[in-house]
C-alpha positions as CSV (number, residue, x, y, z in Angstrom):
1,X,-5.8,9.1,-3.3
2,X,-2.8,8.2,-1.3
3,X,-0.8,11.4,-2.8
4,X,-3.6,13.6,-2.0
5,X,-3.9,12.2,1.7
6,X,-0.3,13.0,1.8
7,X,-1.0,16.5,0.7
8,X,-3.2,17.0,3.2
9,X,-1.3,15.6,6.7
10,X,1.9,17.9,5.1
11,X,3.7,14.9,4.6
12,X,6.6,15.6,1.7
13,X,7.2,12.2,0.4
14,X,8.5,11.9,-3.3
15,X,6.2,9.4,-5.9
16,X,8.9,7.0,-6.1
17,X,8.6,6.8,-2.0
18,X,4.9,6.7,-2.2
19,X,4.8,3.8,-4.5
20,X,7.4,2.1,-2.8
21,X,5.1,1.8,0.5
22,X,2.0,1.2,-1.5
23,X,3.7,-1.7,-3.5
24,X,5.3,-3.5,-0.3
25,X,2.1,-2.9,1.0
26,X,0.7,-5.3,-1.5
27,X,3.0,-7.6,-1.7
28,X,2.6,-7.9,2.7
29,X,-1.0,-8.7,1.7
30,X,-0.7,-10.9,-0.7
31,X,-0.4,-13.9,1.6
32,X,-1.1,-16.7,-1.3
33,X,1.9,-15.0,-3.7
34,X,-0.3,-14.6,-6.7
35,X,0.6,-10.9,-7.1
36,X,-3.2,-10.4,-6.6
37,X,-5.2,-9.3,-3.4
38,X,-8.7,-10.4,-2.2
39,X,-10.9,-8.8,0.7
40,X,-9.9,-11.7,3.0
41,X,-6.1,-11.2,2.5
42,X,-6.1,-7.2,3.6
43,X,-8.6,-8.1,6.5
44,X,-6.2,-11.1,7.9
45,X,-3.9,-9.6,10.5
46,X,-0.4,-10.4,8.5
C-alpha cells in the first residue's frame, strides 16, 4: 500500500528506502520495546 501511494504522489523512492521509513516508523511507535504495536501506541503523540 505504501509503494503504491508512492506511485501515485510521483515519488521515486527505491524498496530498500521504503522499508527503511516504514520500519523506523515502527520502531518510533513502539513505545513499550516489545517489537509489537497496539492502537494506543500509533495514537499517542511520540
Amino acid at each position: 500500500m505504501v509503494l503504491a501511494l508512492l506511485i501515485e504522489s510521483d515519488l521515486a523512492l527505491t524498496e530498500d528506502v521504503v522499508e527503511t521509513i516504514v520500519d523506523k516508523t515502527f520502531t518510533d511507535i513502539d513505545s513499550e520495546g516489545d517489537g509489537r504495536t497496539n492502537m494506543h501506541q500509533m495514537a499517542a503523540d511520540n
